[in-house]
ZAMAR-971176 format. One record per residue (C-alpha): residue in three letters; y, z, x. Coordinates in pm, 1 decimal, always signed. Example, Ala and Ser with C-alpha at 12.3 -4.5 7.8 and 13.67 -1.06 7.14 Angstrom:
<rs>
   rolo          v          w          u
    Ala     -450.0     +780.0    +1230.0
    Ser     -106.0     +714.0    +1367.0
</rs>
This chain:
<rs>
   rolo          v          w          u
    Unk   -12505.1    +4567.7    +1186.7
    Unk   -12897.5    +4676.0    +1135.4
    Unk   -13088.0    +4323.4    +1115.4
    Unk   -13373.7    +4322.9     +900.1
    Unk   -13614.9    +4406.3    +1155.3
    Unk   -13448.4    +4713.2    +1221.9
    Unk   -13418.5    +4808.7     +859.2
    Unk   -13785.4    +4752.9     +847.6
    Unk   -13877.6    +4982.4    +1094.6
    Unk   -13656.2    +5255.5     +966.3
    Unk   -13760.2    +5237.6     +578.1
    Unk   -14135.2    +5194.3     +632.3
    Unk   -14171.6    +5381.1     +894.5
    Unk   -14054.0    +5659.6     +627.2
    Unk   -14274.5    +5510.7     +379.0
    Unk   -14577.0    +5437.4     +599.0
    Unk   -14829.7    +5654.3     +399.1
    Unk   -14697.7    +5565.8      +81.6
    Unk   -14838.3    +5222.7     +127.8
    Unk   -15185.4    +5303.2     +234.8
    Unk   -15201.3    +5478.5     -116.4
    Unk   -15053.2    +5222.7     -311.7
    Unk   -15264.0    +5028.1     -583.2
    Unk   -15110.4    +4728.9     -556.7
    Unk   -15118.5    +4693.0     -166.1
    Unk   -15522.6    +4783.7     -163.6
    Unk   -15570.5    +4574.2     -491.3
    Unk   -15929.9    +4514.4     -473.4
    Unk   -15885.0    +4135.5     -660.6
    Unk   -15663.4    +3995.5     -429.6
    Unk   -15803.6    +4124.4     -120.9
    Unk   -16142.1    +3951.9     -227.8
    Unk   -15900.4    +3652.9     -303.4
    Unk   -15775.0    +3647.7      +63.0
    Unk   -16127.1    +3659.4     +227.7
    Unk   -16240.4    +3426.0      +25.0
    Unk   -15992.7    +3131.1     +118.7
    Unk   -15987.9    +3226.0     +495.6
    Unk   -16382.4    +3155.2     +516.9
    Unk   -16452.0    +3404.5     +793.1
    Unk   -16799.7    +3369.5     +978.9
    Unk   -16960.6    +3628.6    +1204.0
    Unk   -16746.0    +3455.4    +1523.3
    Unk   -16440.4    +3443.1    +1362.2
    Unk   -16125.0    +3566.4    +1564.0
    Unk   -15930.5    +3691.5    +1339.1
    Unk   -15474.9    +3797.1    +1315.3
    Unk   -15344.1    +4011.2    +1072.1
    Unk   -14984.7    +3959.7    +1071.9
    Unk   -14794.8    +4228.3     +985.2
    Unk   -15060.1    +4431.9     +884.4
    Unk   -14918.5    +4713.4     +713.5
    Unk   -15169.3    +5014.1     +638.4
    Unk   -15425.8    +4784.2     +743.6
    Unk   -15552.6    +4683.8     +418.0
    Unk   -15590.7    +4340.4     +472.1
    Unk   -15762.3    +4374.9     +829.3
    Unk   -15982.1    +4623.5     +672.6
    Unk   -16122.8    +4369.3     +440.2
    Unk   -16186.2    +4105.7     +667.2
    Unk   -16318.9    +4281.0     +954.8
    Unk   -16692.8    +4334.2     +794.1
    Unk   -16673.6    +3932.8     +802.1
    Unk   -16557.0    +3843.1    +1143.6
    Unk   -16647.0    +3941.3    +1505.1
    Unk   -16267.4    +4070.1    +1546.5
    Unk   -15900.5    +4165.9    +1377.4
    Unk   -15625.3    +4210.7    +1593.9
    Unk   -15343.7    +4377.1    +1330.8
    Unk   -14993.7    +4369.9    +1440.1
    Unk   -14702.0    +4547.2    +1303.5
    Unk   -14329.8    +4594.6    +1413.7
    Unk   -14320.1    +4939.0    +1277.1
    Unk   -14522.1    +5221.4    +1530.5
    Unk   -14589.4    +5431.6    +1204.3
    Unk   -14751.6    +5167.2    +1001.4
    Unk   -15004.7    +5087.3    +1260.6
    Unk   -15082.3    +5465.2    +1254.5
    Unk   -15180.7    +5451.3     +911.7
    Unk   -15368.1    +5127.5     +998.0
    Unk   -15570.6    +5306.2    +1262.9
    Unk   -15632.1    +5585.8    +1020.1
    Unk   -15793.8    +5352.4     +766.7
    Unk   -16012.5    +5169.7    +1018.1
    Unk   -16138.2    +5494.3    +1162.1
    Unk   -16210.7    +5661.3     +768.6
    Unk   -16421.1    +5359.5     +719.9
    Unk   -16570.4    +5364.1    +1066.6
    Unk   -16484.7    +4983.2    +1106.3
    Unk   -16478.6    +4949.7    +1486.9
    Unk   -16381.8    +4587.7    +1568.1
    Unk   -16005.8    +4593.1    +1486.9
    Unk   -15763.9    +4647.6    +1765.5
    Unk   -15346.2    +4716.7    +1706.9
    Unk   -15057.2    +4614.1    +1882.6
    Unk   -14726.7    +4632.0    +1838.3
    Unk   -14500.4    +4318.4    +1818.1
    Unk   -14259.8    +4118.5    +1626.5
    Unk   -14371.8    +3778.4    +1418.9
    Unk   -14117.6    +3602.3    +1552.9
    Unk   -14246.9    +3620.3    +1874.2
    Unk   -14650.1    +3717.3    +1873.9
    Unk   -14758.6    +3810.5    +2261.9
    Unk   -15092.2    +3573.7    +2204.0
    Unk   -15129.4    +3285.2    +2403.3
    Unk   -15181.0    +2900.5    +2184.5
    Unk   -15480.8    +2879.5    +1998.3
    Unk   -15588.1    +3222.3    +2020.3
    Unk   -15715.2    +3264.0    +1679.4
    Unk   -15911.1    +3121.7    +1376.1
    Unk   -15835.4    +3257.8    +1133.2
    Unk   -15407.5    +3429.4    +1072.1
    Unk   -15339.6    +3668.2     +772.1
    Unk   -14998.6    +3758.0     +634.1
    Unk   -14965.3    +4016.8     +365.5
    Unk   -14628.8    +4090.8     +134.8
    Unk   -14433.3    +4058.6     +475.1
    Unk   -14336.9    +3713.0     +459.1
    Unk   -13985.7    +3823.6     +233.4
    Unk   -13890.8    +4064.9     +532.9
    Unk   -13876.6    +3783.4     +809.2
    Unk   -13514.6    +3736.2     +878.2
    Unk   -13665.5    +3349.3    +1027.4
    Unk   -13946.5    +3321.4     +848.9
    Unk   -13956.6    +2949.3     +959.5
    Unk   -13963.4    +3063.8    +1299.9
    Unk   -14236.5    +3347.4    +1220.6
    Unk   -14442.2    +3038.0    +1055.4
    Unk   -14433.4    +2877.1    +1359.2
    Unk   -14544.6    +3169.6    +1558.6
    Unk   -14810.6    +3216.4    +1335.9
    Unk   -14953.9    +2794.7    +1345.4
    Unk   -14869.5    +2820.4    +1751.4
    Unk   -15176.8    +3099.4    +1817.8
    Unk   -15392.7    +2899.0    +1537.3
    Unk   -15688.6    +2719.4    +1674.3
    Unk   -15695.4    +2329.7    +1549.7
    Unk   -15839.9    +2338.8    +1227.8
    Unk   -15775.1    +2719.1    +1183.0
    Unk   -15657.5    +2847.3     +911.1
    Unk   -15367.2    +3068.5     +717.0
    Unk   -15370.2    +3261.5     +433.7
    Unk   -15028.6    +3405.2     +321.6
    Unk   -14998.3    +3664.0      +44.5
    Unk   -14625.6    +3754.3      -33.9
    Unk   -14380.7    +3832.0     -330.8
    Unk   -14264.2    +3531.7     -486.0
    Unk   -14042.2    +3407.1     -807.6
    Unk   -14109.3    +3209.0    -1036.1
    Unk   -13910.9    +2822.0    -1048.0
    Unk   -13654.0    +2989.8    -1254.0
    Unk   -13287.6    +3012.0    -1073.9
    Unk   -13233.3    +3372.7    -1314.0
    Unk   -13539.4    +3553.9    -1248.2
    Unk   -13537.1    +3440.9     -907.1
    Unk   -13165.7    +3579.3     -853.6
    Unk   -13233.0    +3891.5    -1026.9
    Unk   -13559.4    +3953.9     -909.2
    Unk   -13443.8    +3918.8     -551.8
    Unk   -13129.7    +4168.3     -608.1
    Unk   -13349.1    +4425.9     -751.2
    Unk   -13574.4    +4434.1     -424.9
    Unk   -13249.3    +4399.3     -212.7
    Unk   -13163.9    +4757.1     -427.7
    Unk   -13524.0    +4870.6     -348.6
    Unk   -13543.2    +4769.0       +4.2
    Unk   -13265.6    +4682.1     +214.6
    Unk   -13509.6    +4531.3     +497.6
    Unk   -13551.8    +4241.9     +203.7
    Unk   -13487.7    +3890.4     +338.1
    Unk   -13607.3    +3661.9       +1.1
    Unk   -13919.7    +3669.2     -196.6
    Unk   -13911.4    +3222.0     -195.1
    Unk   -14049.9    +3022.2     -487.4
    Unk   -14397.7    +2855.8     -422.5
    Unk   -14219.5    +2527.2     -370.9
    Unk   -13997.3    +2656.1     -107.2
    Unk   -14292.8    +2807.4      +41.5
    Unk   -14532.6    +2455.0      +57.9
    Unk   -14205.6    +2300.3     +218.8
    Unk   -14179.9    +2569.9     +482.5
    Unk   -14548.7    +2560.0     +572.2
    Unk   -14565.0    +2179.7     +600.3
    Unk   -14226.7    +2187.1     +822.0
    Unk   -14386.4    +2438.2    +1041.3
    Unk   -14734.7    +2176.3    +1077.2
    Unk   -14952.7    +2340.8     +814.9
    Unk   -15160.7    +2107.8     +578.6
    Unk   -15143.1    +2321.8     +222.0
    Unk   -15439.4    +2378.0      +82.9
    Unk   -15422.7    +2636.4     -247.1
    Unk   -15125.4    +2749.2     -383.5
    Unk   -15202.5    +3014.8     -628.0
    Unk   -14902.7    +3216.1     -807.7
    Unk   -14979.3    +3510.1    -1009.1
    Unk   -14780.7    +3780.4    -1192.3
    Unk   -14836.8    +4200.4    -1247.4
    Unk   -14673.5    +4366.9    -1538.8
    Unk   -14570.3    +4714.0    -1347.8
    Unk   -14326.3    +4980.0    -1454.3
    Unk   -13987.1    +4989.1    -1291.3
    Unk   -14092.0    +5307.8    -1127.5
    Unk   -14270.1    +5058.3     -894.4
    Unk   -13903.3    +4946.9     -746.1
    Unk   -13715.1    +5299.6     -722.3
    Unk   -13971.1    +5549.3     -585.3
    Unk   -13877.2    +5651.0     -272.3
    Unk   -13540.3    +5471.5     -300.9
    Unk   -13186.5    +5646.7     -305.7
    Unk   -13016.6    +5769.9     -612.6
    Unk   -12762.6    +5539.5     -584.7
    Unk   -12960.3    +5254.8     -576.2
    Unk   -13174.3    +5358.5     -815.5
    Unk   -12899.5    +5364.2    -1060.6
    Unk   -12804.1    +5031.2     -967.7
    Unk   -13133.8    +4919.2    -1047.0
    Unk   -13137.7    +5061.0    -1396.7
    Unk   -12815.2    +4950.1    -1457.9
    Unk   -12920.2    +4577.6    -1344.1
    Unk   -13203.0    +4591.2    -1592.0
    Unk   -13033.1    +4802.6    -1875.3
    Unk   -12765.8    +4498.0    -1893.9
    Unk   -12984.2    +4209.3    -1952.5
    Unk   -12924.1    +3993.5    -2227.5
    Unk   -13245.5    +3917.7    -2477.0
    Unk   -13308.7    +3579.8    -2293.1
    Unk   -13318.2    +3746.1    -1980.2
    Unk   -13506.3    +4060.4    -2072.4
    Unk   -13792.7    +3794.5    -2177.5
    Unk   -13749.9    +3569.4    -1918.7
    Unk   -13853.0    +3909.1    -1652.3
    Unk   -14086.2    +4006.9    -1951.7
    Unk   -13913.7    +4354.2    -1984.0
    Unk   -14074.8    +4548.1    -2223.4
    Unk   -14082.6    +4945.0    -2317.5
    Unk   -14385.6    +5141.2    -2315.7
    Unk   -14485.2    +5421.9    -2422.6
    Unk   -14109.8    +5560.4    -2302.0
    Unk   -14163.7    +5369.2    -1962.1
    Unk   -13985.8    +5023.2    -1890.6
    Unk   -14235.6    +4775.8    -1745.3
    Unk   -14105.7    +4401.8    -1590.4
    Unk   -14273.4    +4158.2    -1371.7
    Unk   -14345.8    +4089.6    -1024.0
    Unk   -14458.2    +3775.6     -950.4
    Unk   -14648.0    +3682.8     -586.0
    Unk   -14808.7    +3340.1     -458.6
    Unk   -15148.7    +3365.0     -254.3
    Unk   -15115.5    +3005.1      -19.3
    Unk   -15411.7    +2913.1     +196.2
    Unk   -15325.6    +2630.3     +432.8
    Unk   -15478.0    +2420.6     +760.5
</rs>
């Protein structure tokens, strides 16, 4: 059976490019948001977990003497290269590896970063405690991620749509599952910050099959008024539009 890991590797290593394009993974607001709460200097050491298309590194490397970005997926640290080298930012360095097990010694870094990965993890306690294990004392973590809301529908159906839209999804967790997981893994919580986008349910089948894709119309077609207001699922100009809800966490 294909763990997550493996599923991740397969679908967005198909999708790499995809996600160095997409507006809502180089949102300009919540990048500024991240750098703000990690509180990089000129010396800071810096981790991107997971990095993605690099975004994230990207944004934080004109702050900090150095970004290692790590991915488990070859092609996605392509496309991180590619953006570092189109904006001739020359003090992040890749490496492939797994956040359950990050090939840094203890206290390695000051500052970790973790970008809509955290649903993927199929341990994510363990990845946590990879992540607070190559943290200097006092260093600090900022995790951006999917979330739900403290709603047991929307957080069922939102998590069934993005198991239909990605089948590497683990859970998007509520912000109060998240605070408990942090503190069990030896992080002091600092911000928790949940915020929603409005975005067209074209946002959850592009580049998905046709089968799931129909699943995922169907889910949505069948919801009751309650729930339809409850996701905030609204038509528009011909276009259905629902939320997606993520939680920005900065923690000691």
């Amino acid at each position: 059976m294909e763990t997550p890991e493996q599923a991740a590797q397969r679908i967005f290593g198909k999708r790499s490019a995809f996600y160095t394009k997409s507006a809502v993974h180089k949102d300009p607001e919540v990048l500024k948001r991240i750098v703000e709460l990690a509180t990089p200097n000129s010396s800071s050491s810096v981790l991107d977990v997971a990095t993605g298309s690099g975004h994230t590194a990207a944004s934080l490397a004109p702050h900090v003497a150095h970004v290692v970005c790590v991915d488990i997926t070859i092609e996605m640290l392509a496309e991180a290269k590619k953006l570092t080298l189109e904006r001739r930012i020359a003090n992040v360095s890749f490496s492939l590896a797994n956040a359950h097990a990050l090939p840094f010694q203890d206290g390695s870094f000051d500052i970790v970063t973790c970008r809509r990965a955290a649903h993927h993890f199929s341990d994510i306690t363990r990845a946590l405690r990879e992540m607070r294990r190559v943290l200097r004392a006092g260093g600090i973590l900022v995790l951006d991620d999917r979330s739900v809301p403290e709603d047991d529908f929307v957080d069922s159906c939102m998590n069934e749509l993005d198991r239909l839209h990605d089948s590497s999804h683990v859970r998007e967790y509520r912000p109060s599952q998240l605070r408990r997981l942090l503190e069990a893994s030896g992080f002091m919580v600092d911000v928790v910050a949940p915020y929603s986008k409005h975005l067209p349910l074209t946002s959850l089948t592009v580049n998905v099959s046709r089968t799931n894709v129909e699943k995922i119309r169907a889910l949505v077609n069948s919801l009751t008024g309650e729930q339809r207001n409850a996701m905030n699922v609204i038509e528009l100009n011909g276009e259905t539009y629902l939320n997606h809800w993520y939680v920005m966490i900065s923690a000691h």
